[in-house]
N, C-alpha and C positions, 0 to 999 in steps of 0.2 A: 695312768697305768692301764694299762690292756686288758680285760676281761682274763680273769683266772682259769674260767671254765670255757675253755674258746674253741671246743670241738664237739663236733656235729657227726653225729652215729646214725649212719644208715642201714642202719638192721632191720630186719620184717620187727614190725611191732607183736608184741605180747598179750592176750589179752584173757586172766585168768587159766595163764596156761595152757593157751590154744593159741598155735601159731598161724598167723591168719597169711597167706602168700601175697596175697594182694587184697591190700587195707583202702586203696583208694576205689574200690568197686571193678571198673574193667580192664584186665591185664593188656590181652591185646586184641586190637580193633581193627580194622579199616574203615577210617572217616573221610570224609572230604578236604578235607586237612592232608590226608595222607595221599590221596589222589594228586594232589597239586602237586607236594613234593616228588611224588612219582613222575608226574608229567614233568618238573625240572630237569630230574637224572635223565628224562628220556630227550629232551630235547638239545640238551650239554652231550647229548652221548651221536645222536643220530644229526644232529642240523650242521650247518656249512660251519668248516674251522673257525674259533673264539679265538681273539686276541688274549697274550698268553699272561699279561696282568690280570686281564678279565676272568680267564679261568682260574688264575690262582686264587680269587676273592671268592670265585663264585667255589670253589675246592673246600676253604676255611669256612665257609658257610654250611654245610653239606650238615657237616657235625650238631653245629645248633639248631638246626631246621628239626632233624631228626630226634635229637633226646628232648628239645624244650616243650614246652605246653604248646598249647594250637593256636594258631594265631588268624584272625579275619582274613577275607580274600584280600581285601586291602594291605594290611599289615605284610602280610607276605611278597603282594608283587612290588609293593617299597622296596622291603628286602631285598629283593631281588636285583631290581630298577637301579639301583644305587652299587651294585656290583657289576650287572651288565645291562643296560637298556633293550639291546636285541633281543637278549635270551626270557627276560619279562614278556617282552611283547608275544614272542611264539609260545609261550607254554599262555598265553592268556587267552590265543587260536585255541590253544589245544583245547582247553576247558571249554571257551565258546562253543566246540564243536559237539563237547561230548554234552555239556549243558541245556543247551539248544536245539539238540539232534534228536535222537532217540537212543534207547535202552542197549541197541545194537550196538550205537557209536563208542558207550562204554564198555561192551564186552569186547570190540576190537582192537581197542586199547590195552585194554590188559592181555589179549592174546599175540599183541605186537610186538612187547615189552622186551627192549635187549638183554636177556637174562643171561647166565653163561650157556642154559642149555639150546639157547635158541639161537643164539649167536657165537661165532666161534672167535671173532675179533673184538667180539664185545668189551668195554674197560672195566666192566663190571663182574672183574675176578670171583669166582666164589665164596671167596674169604674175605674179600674187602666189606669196608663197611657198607658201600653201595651195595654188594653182592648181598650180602645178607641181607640187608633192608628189603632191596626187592623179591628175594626170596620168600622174607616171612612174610609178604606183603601179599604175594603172589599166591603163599600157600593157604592164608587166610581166606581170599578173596576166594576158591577153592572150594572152599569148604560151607560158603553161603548155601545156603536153599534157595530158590528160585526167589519165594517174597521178602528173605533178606537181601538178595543183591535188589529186589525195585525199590525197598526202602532206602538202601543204599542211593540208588540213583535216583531219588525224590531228594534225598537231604544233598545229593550234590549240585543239583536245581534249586536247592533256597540258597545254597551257601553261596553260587554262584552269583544270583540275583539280589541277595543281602549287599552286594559290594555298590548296585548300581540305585539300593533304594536307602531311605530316612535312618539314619542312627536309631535302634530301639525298637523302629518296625518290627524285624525278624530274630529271633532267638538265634543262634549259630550251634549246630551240632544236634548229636541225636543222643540229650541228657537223657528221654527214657527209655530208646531204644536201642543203647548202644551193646546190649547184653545181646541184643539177637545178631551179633557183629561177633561174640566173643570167639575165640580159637576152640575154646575148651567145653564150649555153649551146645545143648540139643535143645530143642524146641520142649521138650515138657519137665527142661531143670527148675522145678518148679524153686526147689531147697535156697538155691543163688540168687533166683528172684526177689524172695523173701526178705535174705538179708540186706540185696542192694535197696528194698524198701525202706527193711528199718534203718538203713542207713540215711536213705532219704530226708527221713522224716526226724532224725535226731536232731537238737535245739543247735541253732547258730548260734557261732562265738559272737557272743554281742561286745563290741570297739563304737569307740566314740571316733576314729579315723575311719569307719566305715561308713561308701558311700550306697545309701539306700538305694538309688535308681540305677545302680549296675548290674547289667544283667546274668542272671543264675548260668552258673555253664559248667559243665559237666567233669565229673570224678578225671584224675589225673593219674598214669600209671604209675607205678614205683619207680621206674626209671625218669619217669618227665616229673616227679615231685623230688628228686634226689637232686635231677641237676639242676630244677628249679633256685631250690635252698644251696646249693652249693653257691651257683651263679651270684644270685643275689645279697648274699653274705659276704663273696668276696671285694661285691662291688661295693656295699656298706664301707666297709673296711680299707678301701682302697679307693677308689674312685666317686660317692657317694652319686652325682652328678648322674653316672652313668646308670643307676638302680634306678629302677620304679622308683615314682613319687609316693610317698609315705601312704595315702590315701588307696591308689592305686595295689599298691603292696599288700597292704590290707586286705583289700578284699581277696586277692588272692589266697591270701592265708585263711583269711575267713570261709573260702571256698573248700581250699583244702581239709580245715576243720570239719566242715559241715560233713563230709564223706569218713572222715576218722577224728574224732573228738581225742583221743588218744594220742594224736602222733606227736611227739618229745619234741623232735625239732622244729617244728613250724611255730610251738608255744614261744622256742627259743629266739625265733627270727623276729617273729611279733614283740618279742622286746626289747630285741636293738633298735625295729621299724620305731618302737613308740620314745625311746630314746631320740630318737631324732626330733621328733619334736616335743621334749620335753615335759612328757606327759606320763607324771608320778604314779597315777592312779593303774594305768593301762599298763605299763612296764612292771609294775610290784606286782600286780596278776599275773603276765604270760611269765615272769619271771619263777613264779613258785608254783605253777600251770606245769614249765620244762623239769620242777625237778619232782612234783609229784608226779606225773605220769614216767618220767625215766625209770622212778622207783617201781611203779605197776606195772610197766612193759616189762621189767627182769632183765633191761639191755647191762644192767651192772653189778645187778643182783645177782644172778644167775648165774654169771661166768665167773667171781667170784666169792658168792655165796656170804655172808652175812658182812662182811668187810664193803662189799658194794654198795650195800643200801649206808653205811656211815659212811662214806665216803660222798654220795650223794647230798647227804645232811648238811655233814660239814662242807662244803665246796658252796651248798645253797644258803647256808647262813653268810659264809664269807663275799659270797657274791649280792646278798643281800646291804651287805655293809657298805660295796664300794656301791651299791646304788643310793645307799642314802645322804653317803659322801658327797655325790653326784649333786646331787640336789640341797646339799647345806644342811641336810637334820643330821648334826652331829650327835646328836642323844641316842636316835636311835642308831646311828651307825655303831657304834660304841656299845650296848646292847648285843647287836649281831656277832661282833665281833669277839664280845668275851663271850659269846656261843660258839661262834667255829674254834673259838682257841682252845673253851671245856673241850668240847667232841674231838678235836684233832690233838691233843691229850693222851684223853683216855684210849681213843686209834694209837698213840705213838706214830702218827703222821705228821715226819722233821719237815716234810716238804711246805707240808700245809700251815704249817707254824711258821717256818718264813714268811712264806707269801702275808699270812696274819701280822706277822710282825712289821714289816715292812708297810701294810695299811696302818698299822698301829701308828707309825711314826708320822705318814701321811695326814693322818685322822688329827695329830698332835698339832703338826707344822699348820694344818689350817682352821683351827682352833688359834693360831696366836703364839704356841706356846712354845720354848724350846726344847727341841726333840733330838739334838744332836749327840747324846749320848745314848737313844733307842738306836739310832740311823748308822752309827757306829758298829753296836752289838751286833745290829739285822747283815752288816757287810761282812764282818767277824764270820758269824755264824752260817750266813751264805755261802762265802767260800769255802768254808770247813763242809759242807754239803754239795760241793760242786754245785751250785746253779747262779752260772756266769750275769745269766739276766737280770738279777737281783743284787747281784755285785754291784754292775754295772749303775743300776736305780739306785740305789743307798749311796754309793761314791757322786752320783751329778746331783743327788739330793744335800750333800756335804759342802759340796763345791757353792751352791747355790746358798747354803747358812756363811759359807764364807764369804763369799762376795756382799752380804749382806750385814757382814759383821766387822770388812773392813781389812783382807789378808789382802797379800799386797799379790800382782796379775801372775807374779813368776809359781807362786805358791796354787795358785787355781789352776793354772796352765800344767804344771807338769801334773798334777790328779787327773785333770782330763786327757793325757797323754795316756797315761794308764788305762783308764775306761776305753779309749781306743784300741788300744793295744786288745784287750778282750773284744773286743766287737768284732773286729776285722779277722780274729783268731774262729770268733765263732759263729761268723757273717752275722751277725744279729743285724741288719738293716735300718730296722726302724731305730735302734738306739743310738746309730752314728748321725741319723738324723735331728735327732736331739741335742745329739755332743755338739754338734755343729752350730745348730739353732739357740743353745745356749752359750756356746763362746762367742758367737755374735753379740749376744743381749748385754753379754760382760763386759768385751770391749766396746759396747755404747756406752754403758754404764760409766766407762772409765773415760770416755771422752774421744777415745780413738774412731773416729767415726774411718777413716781409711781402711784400717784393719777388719772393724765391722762389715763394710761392703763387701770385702776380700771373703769373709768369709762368709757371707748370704749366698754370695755368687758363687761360691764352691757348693753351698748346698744344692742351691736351681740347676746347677750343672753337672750334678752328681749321678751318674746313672747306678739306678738302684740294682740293691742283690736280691729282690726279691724274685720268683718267679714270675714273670709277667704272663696273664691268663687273661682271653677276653679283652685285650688289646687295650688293657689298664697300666698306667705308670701310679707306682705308688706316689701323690703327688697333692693328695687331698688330710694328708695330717696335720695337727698341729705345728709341729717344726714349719713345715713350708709354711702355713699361714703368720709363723712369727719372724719367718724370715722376709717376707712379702712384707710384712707392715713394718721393718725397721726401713728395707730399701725405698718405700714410700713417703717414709718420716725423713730419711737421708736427702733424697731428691727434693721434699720439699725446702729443706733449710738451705738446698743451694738454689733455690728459687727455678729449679726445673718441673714445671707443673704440669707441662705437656708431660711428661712421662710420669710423673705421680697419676694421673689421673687414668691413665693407661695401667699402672699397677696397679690400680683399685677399681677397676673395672673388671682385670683377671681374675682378683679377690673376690668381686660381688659371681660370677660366674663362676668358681670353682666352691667357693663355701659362700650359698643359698640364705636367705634372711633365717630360714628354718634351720639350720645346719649349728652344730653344737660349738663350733668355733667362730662362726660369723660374727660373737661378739669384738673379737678379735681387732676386726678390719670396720666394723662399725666405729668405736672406738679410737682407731686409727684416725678415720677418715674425719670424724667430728674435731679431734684437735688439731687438723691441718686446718681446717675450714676458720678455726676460732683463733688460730695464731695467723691466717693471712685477715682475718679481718681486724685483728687488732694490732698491728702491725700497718694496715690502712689508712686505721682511725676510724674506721666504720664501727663503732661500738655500740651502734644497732643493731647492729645484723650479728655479730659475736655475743649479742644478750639469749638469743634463744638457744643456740649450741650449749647454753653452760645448763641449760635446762635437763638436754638430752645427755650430754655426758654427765651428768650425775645418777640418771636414771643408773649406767654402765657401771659408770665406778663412784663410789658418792666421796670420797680423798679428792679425786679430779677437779669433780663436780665443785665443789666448797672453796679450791684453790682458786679455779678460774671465774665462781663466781666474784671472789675476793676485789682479784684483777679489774673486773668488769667495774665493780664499784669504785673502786681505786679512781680508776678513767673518769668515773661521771662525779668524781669531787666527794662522794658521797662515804667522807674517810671514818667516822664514825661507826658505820656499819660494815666495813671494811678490816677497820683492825677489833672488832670482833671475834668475826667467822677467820681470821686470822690466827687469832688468841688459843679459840677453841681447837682449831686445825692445828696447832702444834703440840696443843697438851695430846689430844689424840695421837699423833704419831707419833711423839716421844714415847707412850706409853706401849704402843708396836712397834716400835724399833724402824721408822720407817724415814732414814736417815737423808737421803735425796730429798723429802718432801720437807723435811725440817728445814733444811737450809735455803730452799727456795721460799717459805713461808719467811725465812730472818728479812732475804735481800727486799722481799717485796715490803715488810713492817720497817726496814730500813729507809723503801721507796716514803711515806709516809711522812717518817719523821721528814726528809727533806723537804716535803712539802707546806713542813710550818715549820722550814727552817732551823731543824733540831739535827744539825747535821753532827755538834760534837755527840748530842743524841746516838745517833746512829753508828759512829764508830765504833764501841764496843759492842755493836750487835753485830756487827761485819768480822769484828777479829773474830769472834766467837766460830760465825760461820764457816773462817777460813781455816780454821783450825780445826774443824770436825768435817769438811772435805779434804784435807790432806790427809788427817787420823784416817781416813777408809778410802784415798788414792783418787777421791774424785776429778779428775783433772778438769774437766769442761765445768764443773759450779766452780771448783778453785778460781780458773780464769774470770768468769764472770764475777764470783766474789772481789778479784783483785780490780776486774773494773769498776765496781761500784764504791770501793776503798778508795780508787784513785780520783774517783769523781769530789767526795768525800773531802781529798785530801784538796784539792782544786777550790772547791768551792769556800774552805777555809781558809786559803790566801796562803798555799804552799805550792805551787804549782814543780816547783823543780823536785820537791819527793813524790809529786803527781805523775810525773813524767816516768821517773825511775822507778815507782811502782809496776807502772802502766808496759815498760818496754820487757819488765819480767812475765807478763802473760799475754805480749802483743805474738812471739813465736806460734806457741800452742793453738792460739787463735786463728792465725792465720793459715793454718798446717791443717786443721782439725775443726774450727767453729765454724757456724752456721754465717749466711751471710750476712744474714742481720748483725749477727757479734763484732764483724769484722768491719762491716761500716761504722758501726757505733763506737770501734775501737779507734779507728784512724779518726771521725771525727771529736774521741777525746783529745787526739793528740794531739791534734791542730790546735785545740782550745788551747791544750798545754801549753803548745809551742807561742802560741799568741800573746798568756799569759806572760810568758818569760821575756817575749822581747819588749814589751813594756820597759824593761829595768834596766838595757842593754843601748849600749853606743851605737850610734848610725849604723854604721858597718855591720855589724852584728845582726841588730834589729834588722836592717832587709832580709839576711843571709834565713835568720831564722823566720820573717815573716815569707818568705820562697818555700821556705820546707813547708808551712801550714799550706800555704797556697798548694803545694804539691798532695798534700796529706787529705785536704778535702775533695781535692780531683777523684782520687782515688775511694774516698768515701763514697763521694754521689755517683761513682760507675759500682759498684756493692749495692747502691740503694734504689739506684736505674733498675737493675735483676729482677728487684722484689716489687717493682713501682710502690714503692712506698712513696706517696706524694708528701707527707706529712717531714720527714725526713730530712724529703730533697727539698722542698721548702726552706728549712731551715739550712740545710748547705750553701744553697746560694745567695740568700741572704747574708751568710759571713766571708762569702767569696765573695762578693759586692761593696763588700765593707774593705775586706782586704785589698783588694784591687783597688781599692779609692785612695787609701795607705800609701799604696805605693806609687799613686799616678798613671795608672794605666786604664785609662777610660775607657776606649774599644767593649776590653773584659770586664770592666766596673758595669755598663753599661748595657750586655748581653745577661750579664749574670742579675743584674736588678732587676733585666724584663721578663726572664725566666721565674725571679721569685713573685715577681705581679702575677702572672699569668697562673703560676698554683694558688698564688693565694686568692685570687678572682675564682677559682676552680673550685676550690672547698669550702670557701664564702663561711668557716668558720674557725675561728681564733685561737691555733693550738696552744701546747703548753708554752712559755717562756723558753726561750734556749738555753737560757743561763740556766734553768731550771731542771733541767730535762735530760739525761744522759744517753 
């Protein structure tokens, strides 16, 4: 759920009632910074025709050069470089010359300058944003004294020269002389001096994502701190990838503190920064940092008077709550929460009591416990207050107890028709994102993997309703990352790993090891890894995955370490953490994991031969994935009953089990399922012609011959050698059957040549499903 409080107020700050205009010390300046961009417009305006791509990049640039913070000589002609390489290279003359030259070279410059008055063809209308730029640039520049413009052109000679010497040599900018630059500045304002001292000298925001050795750089205007936090917030939110790295980010803000201790939203930005890298201690400060200083500044107070400050409270307790949510301390989230529910009470704030409500159910669902008649109420109640958005969350929050409870796909499907219906009505973006991403998760759940693709692919193909700002696609939420990992879990089951590995490489580059969903595709990618090694037979190299998936999810963890044991014979220890692993998810309702825990203590028992054993653990299972419409464990349920029924000397109700979930299988299962399915049925088929007349006996020993063809091209896919080992070896046998040496004879030397290959002695066939 999306931060409750997710706007960012760029009002002059408050400070006991004195409005200060400009809180980050100097309003407006000419720096060296501004020089270069000057020398840009001049050289886009006056040099030979730009190719008309190049101008338009270098046009959309204009804007961020001018509002953002200052950026190295270097940073800039990247900037630039990567828009137009010519027009880099002449404004880097320009600089050389005014750098290089003398005091003169810079006064010629700026008395060059195509302004409107100076030029009459000039592009730099008076109203434009160029116009004015160079306007106020101009008038500034204007207004120097004689030994403000040579410290002017001193600091344009280190900035210059910073670009061509050591990182950390040279400081960049004129941090303590940029007052004598000011518009509004005389030589003996002693008063402004003063305060831009004490402002100096006030205590840094101490962060543990701050880095020491970066160097101090100087107050930010209210214009370049607004778009700063705009910018950065949006890209947070949107693109994460494309923000400052956490550290970096940091000091920024720490910068900006240092100049106003005060300022509301930078506290704010420092706590989504320290969210990112999951860092409790740093986030619970800036977090109660944004709402005590909101309250000091009077940005809420003020405008409406004693409702503002509770408003503040409330909104800061509640936003308290989803942080502790965030991080698992349900106690105190819970806590919080019957604080914003008191305060927004006693306010008669309905809004803020949904939104409360709505956490409440959340706070409940991940707690364990059932919260479907809060989640109910919250939808109730929300729509009786118009707020579509929380309709919306309570309704996919319902859907998500259903599927989990076992309603069957038509009942989930039309609720999430409805929740579309709202979204599209009310562009809500990020929520169709969700719808999407979680009808996907449903029909894996159900087995349809077809459907499932269909609908990922509709999601990555979606173009959003959001505003796109800063040449961000919304494209770094959750939804995309859970639609990313089912398409990589998909691909892998059909044994296309060239392209799995290609989605998880998009994965690892769009959400960062640090990044709050990476666990996401971590997790992903560790169970591909553990099912193609065990799936190999390399039960080596799948021992250390089951380590690290548990760190992730520790249900995972315990399953596949199960498995692992399973393989190394070692069944003692095995139907243990088995034992234990289903009273656990019985007791969480966590139904998928129970029935894969039956098939696996089912695997077991056949292994000492307790196969009438294991039939009443199988019906069980098959009867509690019908109960909840599981189709992909049904099927494999009914293969491991069919095996079951085989191994007990039934083979013709083996078969006619087995052909009721060969369809779904072959329509929807992974490839492994589908080999392992055909070569039950060959067994089957083998089975049966045992008892049958010449005639017969060929006809059906042809199908098996057919039936394993088609196995060991399923098991080719995934090179399973383990597998195809054993196919050919009953192809060799068949083919011996029936007199056909040639193939008896290919087919035996193919099973030499695996089993020379893994030089280790898998399970039995008769054994092994």
């Amino acid at each position: 759920m999306a931060s409750v409080h997710e706007s960012l107020y760029f009002n002059p700050m408050m400070t006991n009632g004195v409005v200060h205009a400009n809180v980050f010390g100097i309003k407006d300046w000419v720096t060296p910074y501004k020089i270069s961009v000057l020398a840009l417009l001049y050289e886009m305006t006056t040099s030979k025709p730009i190719a008309l791509q190049e101008r338009r990049r270098l046009n959309k640039l204009i804007l961020p050069l001018q509002q953002g913070p200052d950026l190295t000589l270097d940073q800039f002609l990247k900037t630039v470089e990567e828009c137009c390489p010519q027009t880099a290279y002449a404004v880097k003359l320009r600089l050389h010359e005014m750098a290089d030259g003398e005091l003169k070279d810079m006064e010629y410059f700026f008395a060059t300058l195509p302004t409107p008055f100076s030029a009459i063809d000039s592009e730099a209308y008076k109203t434009s944003v160029v116009g004015l730029f160079m306007r106020h640039m101009l008038l500034a520049y204007n207004k120097l004294s004689f030994s403000q413009v040579y410290k002017l052109y001193k600091a344009l000679q280190q900035y210059y020269h910073s670009h061509y010497s050591q990182p950390g040599d040279v400081q960049v900018g004129l941090a303590a002389d940029d007052s004598d630059m000011d518009l509004t500045s005389t030589e003996d304002n002693v008063g402004e001096r003063m305060e831009k001292e004490e402002l100096d000298t006030a205590p840094l925001h101490e962060s543990e994502l701050r880095n020491e050795d970066a160097p101090s750089r100087g107050p930010l205007s209210q214009k370049q701190a607004e778009y700063f936090l705009a910018r950065q917030a949006y890209l947070l939110k949107n693109d994460e990838n494309k923000a400052l790295k956490p550290s970096a980010l940091q000091d920024e803000l720490n910068n900006m503190l240092k100049f106003n201790p005060d300022f509301a939203e930078a506290h704010y930005l420092s706590y989504l920064n320290s969210m990112r890298v999951q860092d409790i201690f740093i986030s619970t400060h800036s977090l109660l940092h944004y709402f005590d200083r909101l309250i000091l500044s009077g940005s809420e107070g003020k405008s409406n008077g004693d409702e503002g400050y509770g408003r503040s409270l409330r909104y800061a307790a509640l936003n308290l709550a989803a942080l502790h949510c965030r991080f698992g301390h349900y106690q105190q989230a819970d806590l919080a929460l019957q604080e914003a529910i008191r305060i927004a009470q006693e306010s008669n704030d309905h809004v803020c009591l949904q939104h409360c409500l709505s956490w409440l159910y959340t706070l409940e669902q991940m707690k364990g416990s059932d919260s479907s008649v809060l989640t109910e109420d919250s939808v109730k109640m929300a729509a009786h207050f118009c707020l579509p958005y929380l309709v919306s969350l309570g309704i996919q929050s319902l859907v998500q107890q259903g599927a989990v409870q076992g309603k069957t796909a038509h009942e989930l499907m039309d609720a999430l028709k409805d929740t579309d219906i709202l979204h599209w009505k009310h562009s809500l973006s990020e929520l169709i994102d969700i719808s999407l991403a979680q009808t996907t998760s449903i029909w894996r759940m159900y087995g349809k993997s077809t459907m499932a693709q269909q609908q990922a692919q509709l999601l990555l193909n979606m173009n959003s309703l959001e505003q796109v700002n800063f040449g961000v696609q919304q494209n770094n939420t959750e939804a995309f990352a859970v639609a990313l990992c089912h398409l990589a879990e998909l691909h892998a089951e059909q044994g296309l790993y060239g392209a799995v590995s290609e989605v998880l490489k998009h994965l690892k580059e769009q959400f960062p090891p640090h990044t709050q969903h990476a666990k996401l595709w971590m997790l992903c990618d560790l169970k591909i890894q553990f099912d193609r090694a065990m799936n190999d037979g390399k039960y080596h190299l799948a021992e250390p995955h089951v380590t690290a998936i548990a760190a992730l999810n520790k249900t995972e963890g315990l399953y596949r370490k199960a498995q692992v044991l399973k393989a190394l014979n070692r069944t003692t220890e095995a139907y243990s953490i088995l034992q234990r692993l289903q009273l656990y998810c019985e007791k969480t309702k966590y139904t998928e994991m129970i029935i894969r825990v039956m098939l696996v203590t089912a695997e077991l028992h056949w292994e000492s031969s307790g196969f009438a054993t294991a039939l009443p653990l199988l019906l069980q299972a098959l009867a509690l994935a019908r109960q909840h419409h599981l189709q992909a464990l049904a099927s494999e349920t009914i293969l491991h009953l069919a095996f079951t029924q085989l191994m007990l000397g039934v083979p013709e109700q083996a078969l006619g089990v087995l052909h009721e979930a060969m369809e779904p299988i072959l329509a929807h299962g992974a490839v492994m399922d589908k080999g392992r399915a055909l070569l039950l049925a060959a067994r089957c088929q083998m089975a049966m012609a045992g008892t049958r007349s010449n005639g017969q006996r060929h006809a059906a020993l042809g199908l098996a011959v057919q039936s394993l063809g088609e196995a060991a091209a399923y098991f080719s896919m995934l090179d399973c050698k383990e597998r195809l080992r054993d196919v050919h070896y009953l192809q060799a046998r068949l083919h011996h059957t029936l007199g056909q040496t040639p193939q008896r004879n290919k087919c035996a030397m193919l099973f030499r040549l695996l089993d020379q290959e893994l030089q280790a002695p898998g399970a039995a066939v008769a054994m092994r499903l």
